[in-house]
N, C-alpha and C positions, 0 to 999 in steps of 0.2 A: 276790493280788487287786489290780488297778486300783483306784490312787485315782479316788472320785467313781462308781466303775461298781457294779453287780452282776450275777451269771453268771444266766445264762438258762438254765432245764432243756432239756434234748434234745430232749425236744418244745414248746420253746416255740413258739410264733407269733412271738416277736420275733427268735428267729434266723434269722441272712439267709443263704437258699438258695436255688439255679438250680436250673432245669429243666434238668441240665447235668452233666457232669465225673462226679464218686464216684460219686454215691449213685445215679439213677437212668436212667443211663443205658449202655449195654456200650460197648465200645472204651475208648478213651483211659484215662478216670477208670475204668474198672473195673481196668482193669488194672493203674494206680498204687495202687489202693485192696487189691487183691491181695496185693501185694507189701510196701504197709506192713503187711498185718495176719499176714503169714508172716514179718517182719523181714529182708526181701531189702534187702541194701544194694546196691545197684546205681549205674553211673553214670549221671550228670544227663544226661535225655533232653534234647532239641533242644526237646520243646511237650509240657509235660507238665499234669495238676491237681493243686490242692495246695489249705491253705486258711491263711488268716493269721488267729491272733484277737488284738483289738485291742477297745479303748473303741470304741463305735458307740451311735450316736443315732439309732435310728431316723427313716428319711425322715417315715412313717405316709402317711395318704392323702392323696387328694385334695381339694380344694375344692370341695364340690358345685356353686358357683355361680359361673357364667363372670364373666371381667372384660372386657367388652368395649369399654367406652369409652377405657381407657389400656393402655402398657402401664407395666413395675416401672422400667425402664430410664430416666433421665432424658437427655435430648439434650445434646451437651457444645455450648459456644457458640462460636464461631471470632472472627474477626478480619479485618478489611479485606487484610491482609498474607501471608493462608494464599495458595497459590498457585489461579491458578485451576481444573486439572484436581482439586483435594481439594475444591475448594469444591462445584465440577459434583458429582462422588462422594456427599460430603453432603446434595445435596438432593435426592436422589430415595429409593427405595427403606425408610423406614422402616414400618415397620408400625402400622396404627392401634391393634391390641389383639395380643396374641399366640392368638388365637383359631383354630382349633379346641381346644386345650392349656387344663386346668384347673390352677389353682396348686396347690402342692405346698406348703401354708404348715402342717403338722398335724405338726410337729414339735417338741419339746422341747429340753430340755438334762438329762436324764437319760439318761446314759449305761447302759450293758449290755456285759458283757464277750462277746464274742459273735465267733464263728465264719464270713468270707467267704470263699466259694468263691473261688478267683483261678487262671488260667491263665499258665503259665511259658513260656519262651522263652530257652533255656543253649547257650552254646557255651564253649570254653576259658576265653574272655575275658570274658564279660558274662552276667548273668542279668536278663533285664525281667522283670517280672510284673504283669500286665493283671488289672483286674476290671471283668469283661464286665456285670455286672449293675450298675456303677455308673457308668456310660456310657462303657466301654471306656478309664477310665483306666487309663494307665499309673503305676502305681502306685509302683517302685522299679524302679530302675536300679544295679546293681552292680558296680564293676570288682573281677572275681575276684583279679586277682594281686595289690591292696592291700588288699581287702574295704572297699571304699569306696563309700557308697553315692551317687549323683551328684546323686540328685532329692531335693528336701524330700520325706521319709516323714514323716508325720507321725504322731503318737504316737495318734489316735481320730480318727474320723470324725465330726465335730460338725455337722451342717447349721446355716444362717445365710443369711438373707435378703439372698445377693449377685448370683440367677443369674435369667435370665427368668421362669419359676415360681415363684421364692423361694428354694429347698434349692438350697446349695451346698456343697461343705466345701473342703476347702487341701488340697493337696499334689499331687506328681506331676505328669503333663502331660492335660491334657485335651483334648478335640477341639471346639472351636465353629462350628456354624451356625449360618445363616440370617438373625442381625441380629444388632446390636450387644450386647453382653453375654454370662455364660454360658449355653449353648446350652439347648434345649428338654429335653435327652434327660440330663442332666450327672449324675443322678443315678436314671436309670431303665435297667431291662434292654436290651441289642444284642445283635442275632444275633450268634453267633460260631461259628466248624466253623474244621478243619482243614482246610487244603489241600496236596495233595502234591505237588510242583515236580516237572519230569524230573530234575532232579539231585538228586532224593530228600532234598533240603533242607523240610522244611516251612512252611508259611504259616500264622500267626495272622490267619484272617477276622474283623471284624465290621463289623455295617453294618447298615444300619435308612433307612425314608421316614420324611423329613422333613416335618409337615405342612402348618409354614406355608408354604414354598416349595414344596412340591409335589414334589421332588425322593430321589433316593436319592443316600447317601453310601453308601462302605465304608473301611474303614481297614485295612490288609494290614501285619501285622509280621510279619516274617522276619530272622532272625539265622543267617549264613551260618559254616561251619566256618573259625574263625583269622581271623575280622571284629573290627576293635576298636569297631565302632560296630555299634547296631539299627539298620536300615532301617525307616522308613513308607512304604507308598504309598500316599497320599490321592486315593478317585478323587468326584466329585461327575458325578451324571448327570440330568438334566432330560427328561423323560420328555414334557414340555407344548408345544404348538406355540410359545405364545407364549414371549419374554422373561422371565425372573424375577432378582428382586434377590438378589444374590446376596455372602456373608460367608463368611468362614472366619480363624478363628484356630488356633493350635496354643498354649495356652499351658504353660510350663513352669515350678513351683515348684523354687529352690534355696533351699539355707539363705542365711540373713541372719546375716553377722557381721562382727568391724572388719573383717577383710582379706579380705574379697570383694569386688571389682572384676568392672563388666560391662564388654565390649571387643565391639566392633563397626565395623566400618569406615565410620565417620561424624563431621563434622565439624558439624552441624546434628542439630534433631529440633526436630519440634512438640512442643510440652509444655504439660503444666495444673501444673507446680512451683508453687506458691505463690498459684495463682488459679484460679477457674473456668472461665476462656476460655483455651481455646486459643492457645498464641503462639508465633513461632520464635525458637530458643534455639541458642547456640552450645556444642557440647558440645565436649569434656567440662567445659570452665570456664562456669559459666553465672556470671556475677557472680564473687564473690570464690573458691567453692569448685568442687574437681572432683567433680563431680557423675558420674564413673563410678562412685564409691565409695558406694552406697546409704545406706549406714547414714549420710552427710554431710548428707543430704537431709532436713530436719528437719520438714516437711508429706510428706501423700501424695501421690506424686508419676506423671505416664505421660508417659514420652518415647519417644515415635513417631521414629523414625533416619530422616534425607534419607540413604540410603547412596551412596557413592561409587561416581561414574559407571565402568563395567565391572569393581569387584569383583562377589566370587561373594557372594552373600546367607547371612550367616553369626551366630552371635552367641556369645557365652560369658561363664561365668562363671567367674574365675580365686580361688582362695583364696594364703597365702602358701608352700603347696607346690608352684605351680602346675600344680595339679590341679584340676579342676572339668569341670562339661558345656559340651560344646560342640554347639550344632546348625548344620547346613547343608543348603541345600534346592538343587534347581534351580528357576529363575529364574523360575516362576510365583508360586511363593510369596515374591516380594517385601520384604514390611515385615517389620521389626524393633522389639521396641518393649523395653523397662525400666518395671516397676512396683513401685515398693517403698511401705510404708508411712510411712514418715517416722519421727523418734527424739522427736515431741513426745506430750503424753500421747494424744492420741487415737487416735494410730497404733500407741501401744503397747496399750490396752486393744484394740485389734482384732487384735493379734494375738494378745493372750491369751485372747481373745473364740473365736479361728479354731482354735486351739491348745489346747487346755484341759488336757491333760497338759504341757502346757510346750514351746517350742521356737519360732522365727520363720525366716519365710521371704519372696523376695521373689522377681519371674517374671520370663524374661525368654520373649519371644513370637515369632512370626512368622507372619503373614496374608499376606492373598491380593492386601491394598491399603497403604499406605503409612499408614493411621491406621484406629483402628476405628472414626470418623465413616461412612466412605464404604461404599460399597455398589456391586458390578461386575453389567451388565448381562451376564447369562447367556442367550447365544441359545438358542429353542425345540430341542429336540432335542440339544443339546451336551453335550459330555462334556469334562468337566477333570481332569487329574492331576496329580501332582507326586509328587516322593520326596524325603522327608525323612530326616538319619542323625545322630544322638545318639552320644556318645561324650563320652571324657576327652581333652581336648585337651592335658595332659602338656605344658603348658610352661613355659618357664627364668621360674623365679619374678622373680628379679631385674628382667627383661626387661618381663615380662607387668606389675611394677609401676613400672615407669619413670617418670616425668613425659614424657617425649618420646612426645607422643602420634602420631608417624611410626612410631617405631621400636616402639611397642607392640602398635598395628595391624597390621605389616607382620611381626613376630615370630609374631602370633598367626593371621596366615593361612596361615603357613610351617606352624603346628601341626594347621589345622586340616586344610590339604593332607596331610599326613597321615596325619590321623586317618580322612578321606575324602576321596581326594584328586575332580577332577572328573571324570578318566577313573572312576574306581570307581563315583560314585556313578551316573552316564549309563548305566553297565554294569549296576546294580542295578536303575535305572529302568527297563531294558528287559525286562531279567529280570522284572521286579513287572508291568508293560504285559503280554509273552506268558501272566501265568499268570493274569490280572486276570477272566479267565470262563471260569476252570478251576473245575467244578463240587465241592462240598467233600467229601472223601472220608468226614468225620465231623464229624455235628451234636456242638456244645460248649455252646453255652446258648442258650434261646429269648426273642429281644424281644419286640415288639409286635405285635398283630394287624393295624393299621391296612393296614400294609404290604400283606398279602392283603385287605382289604377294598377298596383301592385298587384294586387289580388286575380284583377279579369287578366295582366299578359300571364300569371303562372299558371291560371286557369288555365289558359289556353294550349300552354305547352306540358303540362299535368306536371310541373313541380312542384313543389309540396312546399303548402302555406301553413296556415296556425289556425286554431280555433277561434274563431272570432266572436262567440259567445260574447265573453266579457267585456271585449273592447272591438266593438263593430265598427267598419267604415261602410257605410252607406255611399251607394249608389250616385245616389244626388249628391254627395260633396264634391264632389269633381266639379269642378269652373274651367274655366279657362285658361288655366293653364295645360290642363288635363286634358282638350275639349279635342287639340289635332289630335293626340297620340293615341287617344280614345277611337277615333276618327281611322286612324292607321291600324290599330289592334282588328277595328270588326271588320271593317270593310277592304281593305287595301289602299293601296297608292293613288287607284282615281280617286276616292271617295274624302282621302284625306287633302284637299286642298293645299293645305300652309304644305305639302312638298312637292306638287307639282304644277300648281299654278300660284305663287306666292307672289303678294307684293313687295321687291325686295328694296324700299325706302324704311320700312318700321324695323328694328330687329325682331328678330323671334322672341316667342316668348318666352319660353321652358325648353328645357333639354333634359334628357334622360342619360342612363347609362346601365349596360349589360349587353351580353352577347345576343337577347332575344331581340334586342330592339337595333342594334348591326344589321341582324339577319334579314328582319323584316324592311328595313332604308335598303339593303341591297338588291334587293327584290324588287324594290321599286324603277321604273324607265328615270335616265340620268334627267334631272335638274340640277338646278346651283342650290336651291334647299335641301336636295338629299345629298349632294356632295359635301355644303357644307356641314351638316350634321353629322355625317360621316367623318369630316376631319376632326370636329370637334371629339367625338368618340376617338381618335386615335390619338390626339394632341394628350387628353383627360389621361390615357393609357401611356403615355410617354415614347408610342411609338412616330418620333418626328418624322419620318421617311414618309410613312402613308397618309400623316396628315399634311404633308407638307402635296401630297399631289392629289390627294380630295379637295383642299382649299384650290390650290391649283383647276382642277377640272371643273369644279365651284365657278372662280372666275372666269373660265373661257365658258363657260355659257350665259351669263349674266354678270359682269364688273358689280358689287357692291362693298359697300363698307366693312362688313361684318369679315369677308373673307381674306381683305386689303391685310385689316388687324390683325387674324388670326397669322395669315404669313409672318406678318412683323414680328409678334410675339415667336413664334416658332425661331425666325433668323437672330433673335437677341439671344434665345438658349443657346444656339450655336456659335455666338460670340461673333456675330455675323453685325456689329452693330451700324456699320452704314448702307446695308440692306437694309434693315430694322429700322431705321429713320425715315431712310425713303418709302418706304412701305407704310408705314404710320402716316407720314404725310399724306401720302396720296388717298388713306381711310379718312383723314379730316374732310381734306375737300371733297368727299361722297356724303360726309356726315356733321358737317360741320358744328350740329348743334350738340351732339354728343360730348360733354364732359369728358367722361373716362376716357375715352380713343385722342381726343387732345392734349389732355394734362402726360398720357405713357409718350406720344409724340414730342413734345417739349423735353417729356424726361429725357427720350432717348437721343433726340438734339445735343441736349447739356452733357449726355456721356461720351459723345462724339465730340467732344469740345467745338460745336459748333452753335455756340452763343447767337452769332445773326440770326441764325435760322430759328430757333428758339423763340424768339422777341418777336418775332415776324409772325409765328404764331401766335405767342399770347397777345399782340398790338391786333392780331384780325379776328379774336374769339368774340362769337356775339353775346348780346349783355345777360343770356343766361349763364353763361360759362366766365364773366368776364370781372364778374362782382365774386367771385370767391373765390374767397382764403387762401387755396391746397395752388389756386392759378397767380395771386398776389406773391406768394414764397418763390414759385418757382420764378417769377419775374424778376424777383431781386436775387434769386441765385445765377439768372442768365446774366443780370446787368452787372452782377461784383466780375462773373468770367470777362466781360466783355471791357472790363477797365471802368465802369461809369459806376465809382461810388457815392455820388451824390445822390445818382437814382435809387438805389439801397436805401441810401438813411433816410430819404423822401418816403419812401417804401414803409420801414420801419417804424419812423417816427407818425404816421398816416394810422398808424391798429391794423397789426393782422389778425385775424379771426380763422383759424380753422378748425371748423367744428366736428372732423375725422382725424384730426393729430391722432398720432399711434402712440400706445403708452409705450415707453424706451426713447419717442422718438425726440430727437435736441436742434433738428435743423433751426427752429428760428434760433433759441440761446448762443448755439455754433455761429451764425448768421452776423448776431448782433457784438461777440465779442467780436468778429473780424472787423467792421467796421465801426464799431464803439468802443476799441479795446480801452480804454480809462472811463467805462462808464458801465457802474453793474448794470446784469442783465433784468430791465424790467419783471418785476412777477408777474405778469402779465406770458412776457414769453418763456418762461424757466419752468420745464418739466421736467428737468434733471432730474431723474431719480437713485443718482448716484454721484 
């Protein structure tokens, strides 16, 4: 039995399964599922299914109620000195909200010993293994001949409010779009199928539309016979006439211990070491210490690499066997970066925080731009690749920990040459380009529907989509979130229910965004469902005036919650904050069991210095809302306003638990020095990471 977990029956609901691999699906998974239940030991195929069980927390749902006015990400701040092409990069392209995407914040810290699907990838030398349903992380990476495994595996899947929607968890390598932060998808199902290469090599597909970008990615791993490294091929396709902003990160979790050293060929890197802004730092010695050696770095630290002019774009992490992962890309994927936690309390409660069975890790990265400020203009119609190769870079320990940081570099590019040298990987690249709309010989697990919903509104109005050959969205993947707008595209406004005859007690459940789907809600005879989705369209676009009287026209035909909120939210942009209260308020009492709409309510209470009213809320939330964490904090931030610091330390000294704390964020630490100032702050509450 996992400590902290408990096992889930067979048929729970809380075990995590695909529409994929074993259980219902023929080919692949039937076939390995065969052979384990006849006790065929057989050798390790090339792509096979399997399942790992491990501590897992479930994601849970969604947030019914969109955030439109920010997003979770905070903008990091630069300096007069950053060069000018990063500065240009930086100021375009962020997002106002992360909208069309509903937060992913309905998660816990009750773990469940629990059973993921995961797809395999084995040759002689290496075994990766992907879980397609948790945004096609790579999850472990193993070199066979010393059973070493390369990537931080981490002991549970814990979510933790670090990634655009909020669920994040540690380990492995993850794939980031679209804007800065972790990606939209980081913890939600990607298509995945087999692909069969002419040289009967196979490919691990997955791949999924992107919605704030508007674009489709695919991610192609393929492990070739007697390869000591995995191949990625990263393709991104923009399907839209115009321009779109455009991100990508590849990050990678290794362990964190003394003698891990990161090595990369650089003498410079932007960094936030020990401040909030941005500044250029001389590496590896920044000040007194070398700052290759992670666990030195005593705050949380990101150093973005100036790489040297005509090296190959490479990074790694050496231990004192000099053993460790090594990646290398061609030359589109650019940046390199270093993020570790730092050895002061804050950094170590988050990684106890990320880790809950025990173990620390820290990432070393590689994007599409030279810092994750910046943002690259992706022309209408273009198509981006690269090929990324993971491996053990096997080198002379001695060497790899040198002080002579020439001779460290220049040892560790001999390793990485290699591991992958540049003729190989060009040759992989092309190989991954000819096979890249090779149609998938076998469905693996099902994403999201969006992707086909995409597809039939541009159908409809004959703008121009992408090949979908190699990365199809099927018809049938649309669910229900898909099911009205679906609903709305073929038939109209009658035919589509949820907007003209809606139950308005549930919220909705998906919303969309673009001028085709404006068009077609205005077309429709007025409801409070098509006004409010209309405001919510104009709120997303930042036009407050129109959404401010769709919600408006929303409520005079039907009073609900959903439109109460959206006013409030709109009256606090405009610094309207005792509109904003009252308005919140009145969405409670329509909705009373809704989390989100109470906790923005109490906030906006608390910024209105209006402490009673605040308390008055959290003393009437019922006991699903009443038992947690994010509603305990704000309780004792009403009770310190309101003079009652007995009930704080009552509060405090009781365990607060909030299993969505935002990484930067210090409320309880702030909290507990105000009213325990002669008493350090518990590690328990200290996420300082600064």
């Amino acid at each position: 039995m996992l400590s902290g977990t408990h096992t889930a029956s067979s048929g729970s609901t809380d075990r995590l399964q695909m529409w994929c691999t074993r259980r219902n699906h023929p080919g692949l998974g039937e076939q390995v599922a065969r052979e384990e239940e006849m006790g065929v030991s057989v050798r390790p195929r090339m792509l096979s299914a399997s399942t790992l069980r491990m501590a897992y927390a479930p994601v849970g749902g969604e947030d019914p109620v969109p955030l439109l006015d920010k997003t979770l990400e905070a903008p990091f701040e630069g300096t007069e000195q950053l060069p000018q092409p990063l500065r240009e990069g930086a100021s375009f392209g962020t997002p106002r909200s992360l909208h069309p995407y509903l937060l992913q914040n309905r998660y816990d810290r009750d773990r469940l010993a629990a059973e993921l699907d995961c797809l395999v990838l084995e040759n002689e030398n290496l075994r990766a293994t992907f879980l397609p349903q948790l945004g096609g992380r790579l999850w472990s990476l193993v070199d066979l001949a010393t059973d070493r495994e390369l990537l931080y595996r981490n002991q549970a899947i814990q979510p933790a409010n670090l990634a655009l929607r909020s669920a994040w968890f540690a380990g492995g390598v993850e794939w980031n779009i679209a804007t800065k932060g972790h990606a939209p998808h980081t913890t939600s199902p990607l298509h995945a199928a087999r692909v069969d290469g002419a040289d009967g090599v196979p490919t691990l597909r997955m791949w999924e539309f992107e919605r704030l970008r508007g674009v489709v990615f695919q991610v192609d791993a393929r492990l070739p016979p007697g390869s000591r490294a995995l191949f990625i091929y990263v393709r991104i396709r923009n399907p839209n006439a115009e321009a779109v902003p455009m991100y990508w990160w590849s990050n990678a979790a290794v362990p964190e211990r003394d003698d891990v050293r990161v090595i990369t060929p650089a003498r410079n890197a932007y960094s936030t070491s020990g401040s909030p802004r941005m500044q250029v730092v001389e590496f590896p010695r920044h000040g007194s210490t070398d700052q290759s050696w992670p666990i030195r770095n005593e705050h949380a630290a990101d150093y973005f690499f100036d790489l040297a002019e005509g090296s190959r774009p490479w990074i790694a992490a050496v231990d004192s066997s000099g053993h460790g992962l090594g990646q290398v890309s061609t030359d589109r994927l650019t940046g390199r970066k270093m993020f570790c936690w730092g050895t002061a309390a804050g950094g170590r409660r988050w990684q106890r925080w990320l880790s809950p069975e025990g173990g620390a890790y820290l990432e070393i990265q590689a994007g599409l731009a030279t810092t994750q400020l910046e943002h690259l203009r992706m022309p209408g119609g273009a198509s981006w690749s690269w090929l990324e190769a993971y491996g053990d870079v096997a080198a002379d320990p001695r060497t790899a920990h040198d002080d002579d940081w020439d001779s460290v570099t220049g040892h560790l590019a001999d390793c990485v040459d290699r591991l992958a040298s540049e003729r190989v990987v060009e040759s992989a690249f092309e190989q991954a380009t000819a096979t890249a709309d090779v149609p998938p010989s076998e469905m693996l697990c099902r994403g999201g529907g969006w992707g086909a919903l995409e597809r039939e509104a541009r159908t409809m109005i004959g703008r121009g989509w992408l090949d979908e050959t190699g990365t199809p969205f099927p018809e049938h993947t649309m669910g229900p979130d898909q099911h009205a707008w679906r609903a709305l595209l073929d038939n109209g406004c009658e035919a589509a229910t949820a907007f003209s005859d809606a139950d308005p007690q549930p919220a909705p459940a998906s919303y969309v965004v673009g001028e085709q789907w404006e068009r077609l809600l205005s077309g429709c005879p007025p409801s409070w469902p098509r006004d409010y989705h209309l405001g919510v369209l104009a709120h997303a676009a930042g036009d407050l005036d129109a959404a401010h009287d769709h919600y408006s026209a929303s409520l005079a035909r039907q009073p609900t919650a959903w439109a109460l909120r959206g006013l409030g939210r709109l009256a606090g942009e405009r610094e309207d904050f005792a509109t904003a209260a009252d308005l919140l308020r009145a969405a409670v009492a329509m909705a009373p069991e809704e989390q989100s709409i109470r906790l923005e309510a109490i906030t906006a209470a608390l910024e209105l210095g209006e402490s009673s009213a605040a308390l008055q809320l959290v003393d009437a939330a019922p006991p699903n809302v009443r038992g947690m964490g994010r509603l305990h904090l704000l309780e004792a931030r009403a009770a310190l306003a309101s003079g009652d610091v007995e009930r704080v330390r009552r509060i405090l000294r009781g365990g607060v638990v909030i299993p969505d704390v935002r990484e930067g964020e210090t409320a309880l630490s702030d909290l507990w020095t105000q009213v325990f100032p002669d008493i350090p702050v518990p590690s328990d509450y200290d996420f300082r990471m600064r």
